[in-house]
Short mmCIF file of the C-alpha atoms (twelve columns), coordinates in Angstrom:
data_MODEL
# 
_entry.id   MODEL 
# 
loop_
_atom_site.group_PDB 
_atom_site.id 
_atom_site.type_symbol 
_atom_site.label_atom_id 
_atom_site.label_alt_id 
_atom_site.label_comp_id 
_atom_site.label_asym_id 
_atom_site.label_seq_id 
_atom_site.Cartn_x 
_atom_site.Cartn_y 
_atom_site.Cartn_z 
_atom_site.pdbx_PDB_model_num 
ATOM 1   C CA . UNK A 1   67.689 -49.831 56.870  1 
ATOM 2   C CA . UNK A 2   64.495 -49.594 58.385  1 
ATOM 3   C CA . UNK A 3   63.666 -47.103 61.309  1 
ATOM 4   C CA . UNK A 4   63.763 -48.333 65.039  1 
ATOM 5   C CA . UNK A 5   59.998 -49.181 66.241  1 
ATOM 6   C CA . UNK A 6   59.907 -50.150 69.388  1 
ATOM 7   C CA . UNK A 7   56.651 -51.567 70.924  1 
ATOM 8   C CA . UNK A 8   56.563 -50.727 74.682  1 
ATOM 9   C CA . UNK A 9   54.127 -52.335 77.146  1 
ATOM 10  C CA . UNK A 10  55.139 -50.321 80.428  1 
ATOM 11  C CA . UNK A 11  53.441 -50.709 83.580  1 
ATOM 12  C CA . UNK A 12  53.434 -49.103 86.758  1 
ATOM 13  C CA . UNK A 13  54.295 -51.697 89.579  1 
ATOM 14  C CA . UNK A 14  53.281 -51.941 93.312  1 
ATOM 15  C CA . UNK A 15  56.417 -52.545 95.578  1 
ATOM 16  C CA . UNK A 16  56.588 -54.372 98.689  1 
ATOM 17  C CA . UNK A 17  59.785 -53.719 101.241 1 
ATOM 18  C CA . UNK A 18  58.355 -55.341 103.846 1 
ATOM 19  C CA . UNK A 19  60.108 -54.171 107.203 1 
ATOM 20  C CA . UNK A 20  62.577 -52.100 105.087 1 
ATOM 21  C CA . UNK A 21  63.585 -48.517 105.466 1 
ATOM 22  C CA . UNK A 22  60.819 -45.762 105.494 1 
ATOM 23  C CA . UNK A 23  63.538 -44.055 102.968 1 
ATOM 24  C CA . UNK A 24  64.245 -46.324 100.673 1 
ATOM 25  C CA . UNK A 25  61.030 -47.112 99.644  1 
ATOM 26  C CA . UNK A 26  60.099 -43.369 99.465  1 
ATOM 27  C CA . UNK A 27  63.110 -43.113 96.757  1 
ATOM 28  C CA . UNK A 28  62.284 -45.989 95.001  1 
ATOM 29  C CA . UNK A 29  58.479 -44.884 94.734  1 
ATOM 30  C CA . UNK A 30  59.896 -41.553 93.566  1 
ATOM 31  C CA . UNK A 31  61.993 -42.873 91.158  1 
ATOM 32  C CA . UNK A 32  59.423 -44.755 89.767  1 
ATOM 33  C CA . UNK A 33  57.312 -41.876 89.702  1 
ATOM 34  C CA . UNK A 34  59.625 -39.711 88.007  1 
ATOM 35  C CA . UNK A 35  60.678 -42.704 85.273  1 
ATOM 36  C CA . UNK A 36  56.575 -43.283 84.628  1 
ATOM 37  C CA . UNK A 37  56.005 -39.766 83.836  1 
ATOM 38  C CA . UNK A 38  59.069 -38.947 81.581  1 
ATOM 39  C CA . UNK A 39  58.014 -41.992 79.441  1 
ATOM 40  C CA . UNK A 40  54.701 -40.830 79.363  1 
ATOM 41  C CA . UNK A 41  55.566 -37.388 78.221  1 
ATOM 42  C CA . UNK A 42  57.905 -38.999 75.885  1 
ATOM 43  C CA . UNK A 43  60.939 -37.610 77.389  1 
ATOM 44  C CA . UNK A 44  62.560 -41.069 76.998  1 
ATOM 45  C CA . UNK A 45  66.353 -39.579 77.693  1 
ATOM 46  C CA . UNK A 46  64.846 -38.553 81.168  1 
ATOM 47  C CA . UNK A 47  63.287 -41.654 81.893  1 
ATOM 48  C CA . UNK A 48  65.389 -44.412 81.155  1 
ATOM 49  C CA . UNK A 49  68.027 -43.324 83.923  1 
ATOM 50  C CA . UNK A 50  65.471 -43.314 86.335  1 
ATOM 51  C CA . UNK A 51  64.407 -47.229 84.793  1 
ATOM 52  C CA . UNK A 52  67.710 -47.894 85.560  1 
ATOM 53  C CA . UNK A 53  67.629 -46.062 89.235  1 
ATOM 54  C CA . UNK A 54  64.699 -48.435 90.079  1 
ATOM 55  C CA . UNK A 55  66.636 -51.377 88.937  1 
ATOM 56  C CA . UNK A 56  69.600 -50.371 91.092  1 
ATOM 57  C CA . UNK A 57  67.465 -49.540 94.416  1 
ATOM 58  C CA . UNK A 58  65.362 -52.945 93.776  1 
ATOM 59  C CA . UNK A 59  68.705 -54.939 93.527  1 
ATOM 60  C CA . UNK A 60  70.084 -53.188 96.446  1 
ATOM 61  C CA . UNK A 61  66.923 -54.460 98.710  1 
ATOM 62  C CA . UNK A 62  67.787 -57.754 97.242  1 
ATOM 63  C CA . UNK A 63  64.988 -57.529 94.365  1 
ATOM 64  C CA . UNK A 64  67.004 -58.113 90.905  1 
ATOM 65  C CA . UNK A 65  63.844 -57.288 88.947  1 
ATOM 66  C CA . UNK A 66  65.879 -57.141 85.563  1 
ATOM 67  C CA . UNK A 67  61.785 -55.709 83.937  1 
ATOM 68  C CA . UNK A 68  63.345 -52.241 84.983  1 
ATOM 69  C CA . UNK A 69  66.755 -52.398 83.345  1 
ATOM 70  C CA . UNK A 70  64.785 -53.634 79.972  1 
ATOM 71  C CA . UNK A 71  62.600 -50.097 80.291  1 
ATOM 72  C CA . UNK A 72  65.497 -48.508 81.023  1 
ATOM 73  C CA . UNK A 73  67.304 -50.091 77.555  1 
ATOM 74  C CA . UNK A 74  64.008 -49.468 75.481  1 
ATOM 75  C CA . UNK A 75  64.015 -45.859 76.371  1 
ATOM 76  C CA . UNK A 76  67.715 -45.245 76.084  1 
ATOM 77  C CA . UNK A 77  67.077 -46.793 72.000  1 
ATOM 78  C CA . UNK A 78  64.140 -44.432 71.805  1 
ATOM 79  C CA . UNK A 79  66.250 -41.280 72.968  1 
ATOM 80  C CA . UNK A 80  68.959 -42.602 70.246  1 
ATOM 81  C CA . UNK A 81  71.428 -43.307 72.890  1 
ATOM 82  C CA . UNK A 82  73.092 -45.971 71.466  1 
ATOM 83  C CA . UNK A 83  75.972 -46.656 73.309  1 
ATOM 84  C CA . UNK A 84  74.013 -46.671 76.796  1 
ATOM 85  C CA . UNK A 85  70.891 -48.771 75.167  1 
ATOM 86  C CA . UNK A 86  73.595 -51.565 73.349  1 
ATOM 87  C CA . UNK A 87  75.229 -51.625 76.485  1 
ATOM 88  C CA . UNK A 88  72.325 -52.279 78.365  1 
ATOM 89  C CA . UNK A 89  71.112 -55.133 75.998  1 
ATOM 90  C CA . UNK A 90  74.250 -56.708 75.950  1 
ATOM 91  C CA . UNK A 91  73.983 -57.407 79.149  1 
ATOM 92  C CA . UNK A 92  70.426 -58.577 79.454  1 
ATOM 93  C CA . UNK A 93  71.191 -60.997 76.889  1 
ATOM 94  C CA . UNK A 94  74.823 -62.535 78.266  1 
ATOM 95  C CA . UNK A 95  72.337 -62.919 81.869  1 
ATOM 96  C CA . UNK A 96  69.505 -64.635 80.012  1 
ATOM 97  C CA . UNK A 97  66.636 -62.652 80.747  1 
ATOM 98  C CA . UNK A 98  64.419 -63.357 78.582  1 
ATOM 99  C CA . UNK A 99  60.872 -61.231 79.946  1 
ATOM 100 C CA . UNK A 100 59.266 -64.160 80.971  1 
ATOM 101 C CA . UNK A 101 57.661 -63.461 84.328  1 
ATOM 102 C CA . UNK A 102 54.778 -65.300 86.453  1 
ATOM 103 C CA . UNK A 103 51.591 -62.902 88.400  1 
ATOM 104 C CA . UNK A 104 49.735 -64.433 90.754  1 
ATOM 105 C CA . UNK A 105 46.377 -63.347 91.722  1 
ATOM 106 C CA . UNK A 106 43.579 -64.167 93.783  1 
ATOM 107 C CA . UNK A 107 40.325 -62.478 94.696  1 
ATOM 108 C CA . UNK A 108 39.376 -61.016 98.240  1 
ATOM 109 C CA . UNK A 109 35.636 -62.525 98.604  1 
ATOM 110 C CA . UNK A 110 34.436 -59.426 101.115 1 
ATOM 111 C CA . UNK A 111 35.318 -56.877 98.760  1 
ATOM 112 C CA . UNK A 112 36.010 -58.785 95.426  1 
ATOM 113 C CA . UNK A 113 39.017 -56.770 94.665  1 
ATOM 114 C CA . UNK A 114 41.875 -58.759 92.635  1 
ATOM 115 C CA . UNK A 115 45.114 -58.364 94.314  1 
ATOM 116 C CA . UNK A 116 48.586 -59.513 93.229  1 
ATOM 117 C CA . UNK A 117 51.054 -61.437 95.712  1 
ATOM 118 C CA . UNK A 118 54.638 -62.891 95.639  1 
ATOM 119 C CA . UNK A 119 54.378 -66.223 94.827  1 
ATOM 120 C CA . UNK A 120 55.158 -67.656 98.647  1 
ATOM 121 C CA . UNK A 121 51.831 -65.606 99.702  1 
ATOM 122 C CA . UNK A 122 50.310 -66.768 97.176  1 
ATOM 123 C CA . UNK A 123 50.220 -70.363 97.878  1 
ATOM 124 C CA . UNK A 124 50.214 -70.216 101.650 1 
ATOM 125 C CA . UNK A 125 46.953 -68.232 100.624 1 
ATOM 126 C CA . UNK A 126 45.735 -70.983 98.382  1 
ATOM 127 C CA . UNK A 127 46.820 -73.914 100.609 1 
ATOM 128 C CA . UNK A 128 44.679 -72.059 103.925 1 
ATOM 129 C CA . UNK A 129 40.984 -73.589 104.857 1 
ATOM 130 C CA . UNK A 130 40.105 -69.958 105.074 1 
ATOM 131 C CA . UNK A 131 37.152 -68.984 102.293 1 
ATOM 132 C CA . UNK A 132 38.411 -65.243 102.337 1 
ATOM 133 C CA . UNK A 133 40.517 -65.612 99.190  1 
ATOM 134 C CA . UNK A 134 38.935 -67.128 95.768  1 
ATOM 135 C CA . UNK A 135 39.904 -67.132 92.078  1 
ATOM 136 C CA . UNK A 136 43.718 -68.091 92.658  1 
ATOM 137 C CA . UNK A 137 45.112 -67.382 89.324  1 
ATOM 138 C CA . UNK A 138 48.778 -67.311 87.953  1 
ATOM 139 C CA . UNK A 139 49.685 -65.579 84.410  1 
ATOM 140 C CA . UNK A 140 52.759 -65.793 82.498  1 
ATOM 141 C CA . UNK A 141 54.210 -62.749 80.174  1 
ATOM 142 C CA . UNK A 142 55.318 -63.869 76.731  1 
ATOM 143 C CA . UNK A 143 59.183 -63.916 76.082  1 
ATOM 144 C CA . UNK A 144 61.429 -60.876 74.892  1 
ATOM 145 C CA . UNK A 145 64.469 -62.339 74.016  1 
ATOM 146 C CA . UNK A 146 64.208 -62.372 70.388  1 
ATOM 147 C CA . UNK A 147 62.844 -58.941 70.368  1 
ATOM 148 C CA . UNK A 148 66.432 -57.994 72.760  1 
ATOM 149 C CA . UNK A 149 68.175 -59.684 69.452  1 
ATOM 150 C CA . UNK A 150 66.087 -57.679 66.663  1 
ATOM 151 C CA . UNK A 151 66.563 -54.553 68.407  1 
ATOM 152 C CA . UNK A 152 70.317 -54.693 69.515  1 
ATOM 153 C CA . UNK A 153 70.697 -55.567 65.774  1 
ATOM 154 C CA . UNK A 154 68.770 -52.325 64.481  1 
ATOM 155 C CA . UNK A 155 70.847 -50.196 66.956  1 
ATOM 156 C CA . UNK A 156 74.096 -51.418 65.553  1 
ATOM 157 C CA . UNK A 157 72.873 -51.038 62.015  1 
ATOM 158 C CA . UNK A 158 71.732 -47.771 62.161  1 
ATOM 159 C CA . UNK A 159 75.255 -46.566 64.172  1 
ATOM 160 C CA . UNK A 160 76.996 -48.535 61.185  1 
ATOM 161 C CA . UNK A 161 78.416 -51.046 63.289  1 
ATOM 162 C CA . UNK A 162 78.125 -53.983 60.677  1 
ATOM 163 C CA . UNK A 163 80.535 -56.095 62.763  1 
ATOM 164 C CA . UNK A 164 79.216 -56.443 66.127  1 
ATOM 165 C CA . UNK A 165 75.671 -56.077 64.209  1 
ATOM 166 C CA . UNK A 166 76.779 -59.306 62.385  1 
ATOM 167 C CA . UNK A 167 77.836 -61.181 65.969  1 
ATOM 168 C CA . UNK A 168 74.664 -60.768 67.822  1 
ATOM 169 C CA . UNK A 169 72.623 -61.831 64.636  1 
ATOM 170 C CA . UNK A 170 74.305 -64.851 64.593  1 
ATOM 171 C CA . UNK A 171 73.952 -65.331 68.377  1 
ATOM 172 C CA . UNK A 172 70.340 -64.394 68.063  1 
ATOM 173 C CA . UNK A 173 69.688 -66.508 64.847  1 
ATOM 174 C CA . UNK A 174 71.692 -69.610 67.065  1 
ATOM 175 C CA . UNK A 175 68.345 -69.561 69.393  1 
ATOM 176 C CA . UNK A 176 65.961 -67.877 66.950  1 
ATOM 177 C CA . UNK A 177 66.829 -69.916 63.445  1 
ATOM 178 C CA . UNK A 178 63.640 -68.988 61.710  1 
ATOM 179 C CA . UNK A 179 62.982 -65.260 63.017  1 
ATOM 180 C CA . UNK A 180 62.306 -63.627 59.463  1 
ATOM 181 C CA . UNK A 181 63.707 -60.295 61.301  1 
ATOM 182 C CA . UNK A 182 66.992 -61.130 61.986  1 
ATOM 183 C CA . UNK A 183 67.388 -63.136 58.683  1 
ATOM 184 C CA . UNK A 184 66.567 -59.553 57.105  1 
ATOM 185 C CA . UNK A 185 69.138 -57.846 59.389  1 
ATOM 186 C CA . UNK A 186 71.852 -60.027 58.166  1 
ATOM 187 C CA . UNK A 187 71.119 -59.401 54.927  1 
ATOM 188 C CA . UNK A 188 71.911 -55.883 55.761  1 
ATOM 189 C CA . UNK A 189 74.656 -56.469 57.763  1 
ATOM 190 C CA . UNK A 190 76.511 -58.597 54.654  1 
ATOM 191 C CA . UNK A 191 75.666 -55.837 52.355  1 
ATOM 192 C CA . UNK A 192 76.658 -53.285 54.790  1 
ATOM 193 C CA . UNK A 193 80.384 -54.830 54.992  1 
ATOM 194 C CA . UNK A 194 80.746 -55.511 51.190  1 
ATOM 195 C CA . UNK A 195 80.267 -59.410 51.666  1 
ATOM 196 C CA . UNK A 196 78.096 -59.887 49.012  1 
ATOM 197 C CA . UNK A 197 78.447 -63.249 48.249  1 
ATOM 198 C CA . UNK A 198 76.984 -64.231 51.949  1 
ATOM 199 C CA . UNK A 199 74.023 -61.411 51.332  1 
ATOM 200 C CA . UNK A 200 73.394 -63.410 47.861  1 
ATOM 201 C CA . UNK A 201 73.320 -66.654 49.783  1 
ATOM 202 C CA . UNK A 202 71.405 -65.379 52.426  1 
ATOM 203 C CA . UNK A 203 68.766 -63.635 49.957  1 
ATOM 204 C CA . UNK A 204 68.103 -67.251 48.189  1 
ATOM 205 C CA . UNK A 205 67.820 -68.959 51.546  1 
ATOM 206 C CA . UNK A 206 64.851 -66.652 52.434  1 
ATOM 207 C CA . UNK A 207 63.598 -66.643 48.980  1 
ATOM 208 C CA . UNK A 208 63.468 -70.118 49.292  1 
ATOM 209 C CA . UNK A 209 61.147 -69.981 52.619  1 
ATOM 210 C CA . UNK A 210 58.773 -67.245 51.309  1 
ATOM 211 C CA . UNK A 211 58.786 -66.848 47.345  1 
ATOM 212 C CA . UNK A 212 56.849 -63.703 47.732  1 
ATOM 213 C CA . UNK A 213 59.030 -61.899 48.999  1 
ATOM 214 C CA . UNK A 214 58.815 -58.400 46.338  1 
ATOM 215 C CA . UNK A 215 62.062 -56.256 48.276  1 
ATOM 216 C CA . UNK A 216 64.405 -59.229 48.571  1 
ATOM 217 C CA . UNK A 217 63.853 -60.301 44.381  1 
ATOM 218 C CA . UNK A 218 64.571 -57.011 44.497  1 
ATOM 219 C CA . UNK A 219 68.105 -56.993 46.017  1 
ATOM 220 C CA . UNK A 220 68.698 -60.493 44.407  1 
ATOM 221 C CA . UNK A 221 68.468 -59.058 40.805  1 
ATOM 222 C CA . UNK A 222 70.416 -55.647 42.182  1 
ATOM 223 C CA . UNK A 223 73.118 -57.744 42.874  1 
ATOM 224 C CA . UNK A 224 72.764 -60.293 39.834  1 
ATOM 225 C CA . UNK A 225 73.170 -56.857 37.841  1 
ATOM 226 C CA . UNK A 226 76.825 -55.987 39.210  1 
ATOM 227 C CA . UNK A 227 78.271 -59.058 36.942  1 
ATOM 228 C CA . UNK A 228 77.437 -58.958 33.214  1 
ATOM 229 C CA . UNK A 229 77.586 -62.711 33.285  1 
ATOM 230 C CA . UNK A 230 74.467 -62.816 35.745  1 
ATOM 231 C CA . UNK A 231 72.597 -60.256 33.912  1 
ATOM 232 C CA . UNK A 232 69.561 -62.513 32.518  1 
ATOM 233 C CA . UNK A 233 69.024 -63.535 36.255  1 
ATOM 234 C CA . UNK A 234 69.046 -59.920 37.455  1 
ATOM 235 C CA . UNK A 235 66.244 -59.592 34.661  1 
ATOM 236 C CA . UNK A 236 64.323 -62.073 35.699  1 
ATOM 237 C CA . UNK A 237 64.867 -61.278 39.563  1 
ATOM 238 C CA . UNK A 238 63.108 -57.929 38.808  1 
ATOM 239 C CA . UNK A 239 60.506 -59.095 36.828  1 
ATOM 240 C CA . UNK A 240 59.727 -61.638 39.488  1 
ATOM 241 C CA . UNK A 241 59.526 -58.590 42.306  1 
ATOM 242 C CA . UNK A 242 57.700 -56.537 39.499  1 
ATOM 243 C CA . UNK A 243 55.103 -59.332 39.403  1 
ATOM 244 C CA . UNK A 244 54.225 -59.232 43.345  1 
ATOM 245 C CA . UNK A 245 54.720 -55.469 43.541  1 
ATOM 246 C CA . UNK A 246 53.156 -53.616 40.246  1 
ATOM 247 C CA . UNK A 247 54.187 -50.394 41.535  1 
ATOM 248 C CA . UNK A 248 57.979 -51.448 42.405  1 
ATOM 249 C CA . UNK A 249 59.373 -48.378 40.469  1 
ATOM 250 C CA . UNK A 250 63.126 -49.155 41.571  1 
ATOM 251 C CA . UNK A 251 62.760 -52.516 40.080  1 
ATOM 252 C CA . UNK A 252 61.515 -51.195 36.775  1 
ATOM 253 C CA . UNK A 253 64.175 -48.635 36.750  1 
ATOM 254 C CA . UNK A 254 66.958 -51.315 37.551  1 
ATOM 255 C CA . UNK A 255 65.406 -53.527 35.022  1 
ATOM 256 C CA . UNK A 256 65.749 -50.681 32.218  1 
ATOM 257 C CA . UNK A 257 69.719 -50.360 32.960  1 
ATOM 258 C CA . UNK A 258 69.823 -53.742 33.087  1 
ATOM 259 C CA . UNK A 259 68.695 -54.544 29.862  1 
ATOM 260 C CA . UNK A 260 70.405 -51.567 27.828  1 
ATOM 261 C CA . UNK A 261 73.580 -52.902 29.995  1 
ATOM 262 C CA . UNK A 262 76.582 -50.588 29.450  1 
ATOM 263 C CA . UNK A 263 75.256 -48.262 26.842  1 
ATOM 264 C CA . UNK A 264 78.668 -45.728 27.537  1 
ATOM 265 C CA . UNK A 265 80.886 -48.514 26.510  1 
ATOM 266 C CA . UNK A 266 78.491 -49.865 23.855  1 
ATOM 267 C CA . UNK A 267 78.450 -46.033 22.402  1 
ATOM 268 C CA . UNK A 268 82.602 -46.520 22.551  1 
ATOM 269 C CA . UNK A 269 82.361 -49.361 20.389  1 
ATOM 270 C CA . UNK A 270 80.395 -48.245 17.920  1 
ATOM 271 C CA . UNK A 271 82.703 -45.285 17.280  1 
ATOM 272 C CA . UNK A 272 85.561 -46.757 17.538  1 
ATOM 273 C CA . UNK A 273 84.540 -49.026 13.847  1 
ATOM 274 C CA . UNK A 274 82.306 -46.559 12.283  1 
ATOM 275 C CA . UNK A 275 84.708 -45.404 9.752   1 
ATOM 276 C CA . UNK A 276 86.741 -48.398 9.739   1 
ATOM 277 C CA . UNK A 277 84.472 -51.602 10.139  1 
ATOM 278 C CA . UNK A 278 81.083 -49.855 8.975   1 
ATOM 279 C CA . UNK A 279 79.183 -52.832 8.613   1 
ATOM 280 C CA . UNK A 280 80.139 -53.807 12.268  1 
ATOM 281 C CA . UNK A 281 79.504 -50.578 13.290  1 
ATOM 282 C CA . UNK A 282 76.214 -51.245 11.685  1 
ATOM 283 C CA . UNK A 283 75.454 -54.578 13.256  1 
ATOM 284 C CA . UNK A 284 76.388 -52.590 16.864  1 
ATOM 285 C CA . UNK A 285 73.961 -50.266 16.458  1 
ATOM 286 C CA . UNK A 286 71.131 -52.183 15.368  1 
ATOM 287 C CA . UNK A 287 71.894 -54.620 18.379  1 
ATOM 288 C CA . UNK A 288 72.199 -51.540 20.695  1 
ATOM 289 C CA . UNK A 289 69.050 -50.579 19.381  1 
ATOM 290 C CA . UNK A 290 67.450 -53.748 20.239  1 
ATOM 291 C CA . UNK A 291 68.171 -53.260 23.281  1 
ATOM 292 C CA . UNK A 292 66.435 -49.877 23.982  1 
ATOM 293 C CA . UNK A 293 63.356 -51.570 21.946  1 
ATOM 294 C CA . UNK A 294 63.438 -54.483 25.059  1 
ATOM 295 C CA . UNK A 295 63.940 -51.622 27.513  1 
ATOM 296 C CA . UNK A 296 60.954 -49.549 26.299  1 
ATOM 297 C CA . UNK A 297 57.803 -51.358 28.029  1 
ATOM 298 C CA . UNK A 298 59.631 -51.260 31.482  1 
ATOM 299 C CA . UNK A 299 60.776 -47.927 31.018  1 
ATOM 300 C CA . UNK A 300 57.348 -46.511 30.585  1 
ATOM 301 C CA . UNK A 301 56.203 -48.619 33.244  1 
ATOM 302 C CA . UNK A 302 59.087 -47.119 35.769  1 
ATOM 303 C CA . UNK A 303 57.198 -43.348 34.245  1 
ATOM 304 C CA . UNK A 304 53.770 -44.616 35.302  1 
ATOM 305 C CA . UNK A 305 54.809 -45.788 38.811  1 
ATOM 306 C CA . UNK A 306 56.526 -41.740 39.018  1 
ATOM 307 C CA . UNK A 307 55.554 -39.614 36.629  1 
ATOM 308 C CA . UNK A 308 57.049 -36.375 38.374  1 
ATOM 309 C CA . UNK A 309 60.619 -38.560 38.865  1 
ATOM 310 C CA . UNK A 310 62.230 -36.527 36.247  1 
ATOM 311 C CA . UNK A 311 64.805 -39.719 36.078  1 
ATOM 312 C CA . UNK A 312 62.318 -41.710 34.511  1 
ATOM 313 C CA . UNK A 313 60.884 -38.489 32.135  1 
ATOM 314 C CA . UNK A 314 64.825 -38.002 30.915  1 
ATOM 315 C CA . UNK A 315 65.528 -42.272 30.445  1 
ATOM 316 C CA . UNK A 316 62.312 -42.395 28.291  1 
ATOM 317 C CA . UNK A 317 62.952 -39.798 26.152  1 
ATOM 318 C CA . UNK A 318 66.642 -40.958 25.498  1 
ATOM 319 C CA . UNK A 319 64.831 -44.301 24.489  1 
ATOM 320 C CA . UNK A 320 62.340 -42.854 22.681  1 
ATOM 321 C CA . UNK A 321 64.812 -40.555 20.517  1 
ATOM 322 C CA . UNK A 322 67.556 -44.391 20.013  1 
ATOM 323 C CA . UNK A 323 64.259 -46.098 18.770  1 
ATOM 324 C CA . UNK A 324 63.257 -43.094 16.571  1 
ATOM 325 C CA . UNK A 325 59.918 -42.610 18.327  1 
ATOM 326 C CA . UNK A 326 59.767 -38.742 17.466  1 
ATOM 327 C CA . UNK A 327 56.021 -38.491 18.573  1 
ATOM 328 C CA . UNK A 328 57.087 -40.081 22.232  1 
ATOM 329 C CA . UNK A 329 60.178 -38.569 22.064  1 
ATOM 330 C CA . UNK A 330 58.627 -35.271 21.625  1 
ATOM 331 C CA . UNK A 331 56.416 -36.129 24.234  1 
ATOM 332 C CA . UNK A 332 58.792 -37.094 26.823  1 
ATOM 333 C CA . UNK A 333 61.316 -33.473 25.894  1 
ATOM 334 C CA . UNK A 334 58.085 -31.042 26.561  1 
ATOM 335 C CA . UNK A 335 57.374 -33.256 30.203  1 
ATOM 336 C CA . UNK A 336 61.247 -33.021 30.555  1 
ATOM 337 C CA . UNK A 337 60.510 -29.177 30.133  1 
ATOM 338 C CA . UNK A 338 57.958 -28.992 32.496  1 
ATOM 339 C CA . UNK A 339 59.793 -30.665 35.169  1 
ATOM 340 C CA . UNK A 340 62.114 -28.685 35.324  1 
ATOM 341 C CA . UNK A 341 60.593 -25.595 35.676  1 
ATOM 342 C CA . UNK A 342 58.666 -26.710 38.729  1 
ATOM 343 C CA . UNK A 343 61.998 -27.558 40.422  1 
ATOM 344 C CA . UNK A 344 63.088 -25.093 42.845  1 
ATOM 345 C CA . UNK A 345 65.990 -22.361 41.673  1 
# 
């Protein structure tokens, strides 16, 4: 599951009352005050209520500037408040905000400041003979609603809610069919809730739209290596995410177990005929030895990537000493050695 990263583009904003209340706007300007400074301080538990106070006193002078409840449901995710931030996005989505708001602009000639207006003042303004005003511009802020989707998602995840996580994914991915994020977080979600099958499906479908993908060959061959049956597909899964990723040393360890297979149950087999069947017993442990000889290239590979994963150290000198590599084996005990005396007692 990868961490919540939020990108946050919070402005101050000018606010016009007209003939309203002396008081109100003194609370609202204090409330945006005090929500402006907690975020900047990072005190994001502090600020988002206050986001959400400026929503509330906008709406109640008949402003429903929804910008303030979506800073008030960024910093609520940033604080880790999950409940209040999934709330909060739950309903921003079900109204359809989606971010998308219009500034217009124009120039005062005498001074040549650049001032914003409501749009009505705007165009009476523009539509005046009077040369006071120039440079009527209008500019449009990009959409958020697939990033209300993507992060919803990552707050469920991360509070293990693979359910609901799985619901708004599908919601999002209904509107947002070929956003690579959510496609990711459903993976996750499938895995999450033990419906593999769907994760499988879903892994092939983005394989299918970008090949070099290194993490999900990854989880492809992980889960081609739960069924025996699959297990030259698993192999070849890993070598595929080995090939874009050199370094991947979870796929060369998963390719090692893969190829020795089920080496406890192999060892039961071979003991079971040794004094009974000898020359299957033989045959057993010549194949099982074939094995570790397949194994060995990845598994010194998986070393390289970490040499100080003691994992790797311990698996290649168990190799070494099935393939009778004494020198290696040797090797691989007196690393073994070392490791372990650097690991804290």
């Amino acid at each position: 599951m990868k961490k919540l990263i939020l990108g946050m583009a919070i402005v101050a904003s000018a606010f016009a009352f007209g003939q309203k209340a002396g008081d109100a706007n003194a609370k609202l300007q204090e409330a945006n005050k005090a929500a402006m400074d907690a975020y900047g301080a990072k005190n994001y538990a502090a600020a988002a209520p206050k986001f959400m106070e400026v929503y509330n006193l906008l709406k109640t002078s008949g402003q429903d500037n929804k910008v303030y409840m979506y800073y008030a449901g960024l910093n609520y995710a940033l604080a880790n408040d999950i409940d209040q931030a999934t709330k909060i996005y739950s309903d921003l989505i079900n109204s359809g905000y989606t971010g998308v708001e219009t500034t217009y602009t124009a120039k005062e000639n005498k001074t040549g400041q650049v001032s914003s207006y409501d749009k009505a003042t705007w165009e009476l303004l523009k539509k005046s003979s009077s040369k006071d005003y120039s440079d009527f511009k209008t500019e449009q802020s990009p959409s958020v609603e697939a990033d209300l989707y993507e992060t919803m998602s990552t707050l469920l995840l991360n509070a293990k809610k693979n359910d609901e996580a799985l619901a708004i994914i599908e919601k999002g991915l209904a509107k947002f069919p070929n956003n690579a994020k959510l496609k990711e977080y459903q993976g996750t979600a499938l895995y999450a809730s033990g419906n593999t099958d769907k994760f499988m499906a879903n892994l092939k479908e983005q394989l299918a739209k970008n090949p070099n993908d290194a993490t999900n060959w990854y989880n492809l061959g992980v889960l081609q290596g739960k069924n025996p049956e699959t297990a030259n597909e698993a192999v070849a899964s890993f070598q595929k995410a080995i090939e874009l990723k050199p370094d991947f040393s979870n796929a060369y360890q998963n390719l090692v177990y893969t190829v020795i297979g089920d080496d406890e149950k192999a060892v039961t087999d071979i003991n079971a005929v040794r004094k009974t069947k000898p020359d299957e017993a033989t045959k057993l442990i010549e194949a099982r030895k074939e094995r570790f000889m397949k194994a060995t290239p990845y598994a010194e590979k998986w070393y390289q990537a970490v040499p100080a994963d003691i994992n790797s150290v311990q698996v290649l000198k168990d190799i070494y000493n099935t393939t009778k590599n004494t020198a290696k084996y040797n090797e691989m005990k007196a690393k073994e050695t070392e490791l372990k005396a650097q690991q804290p007692k």
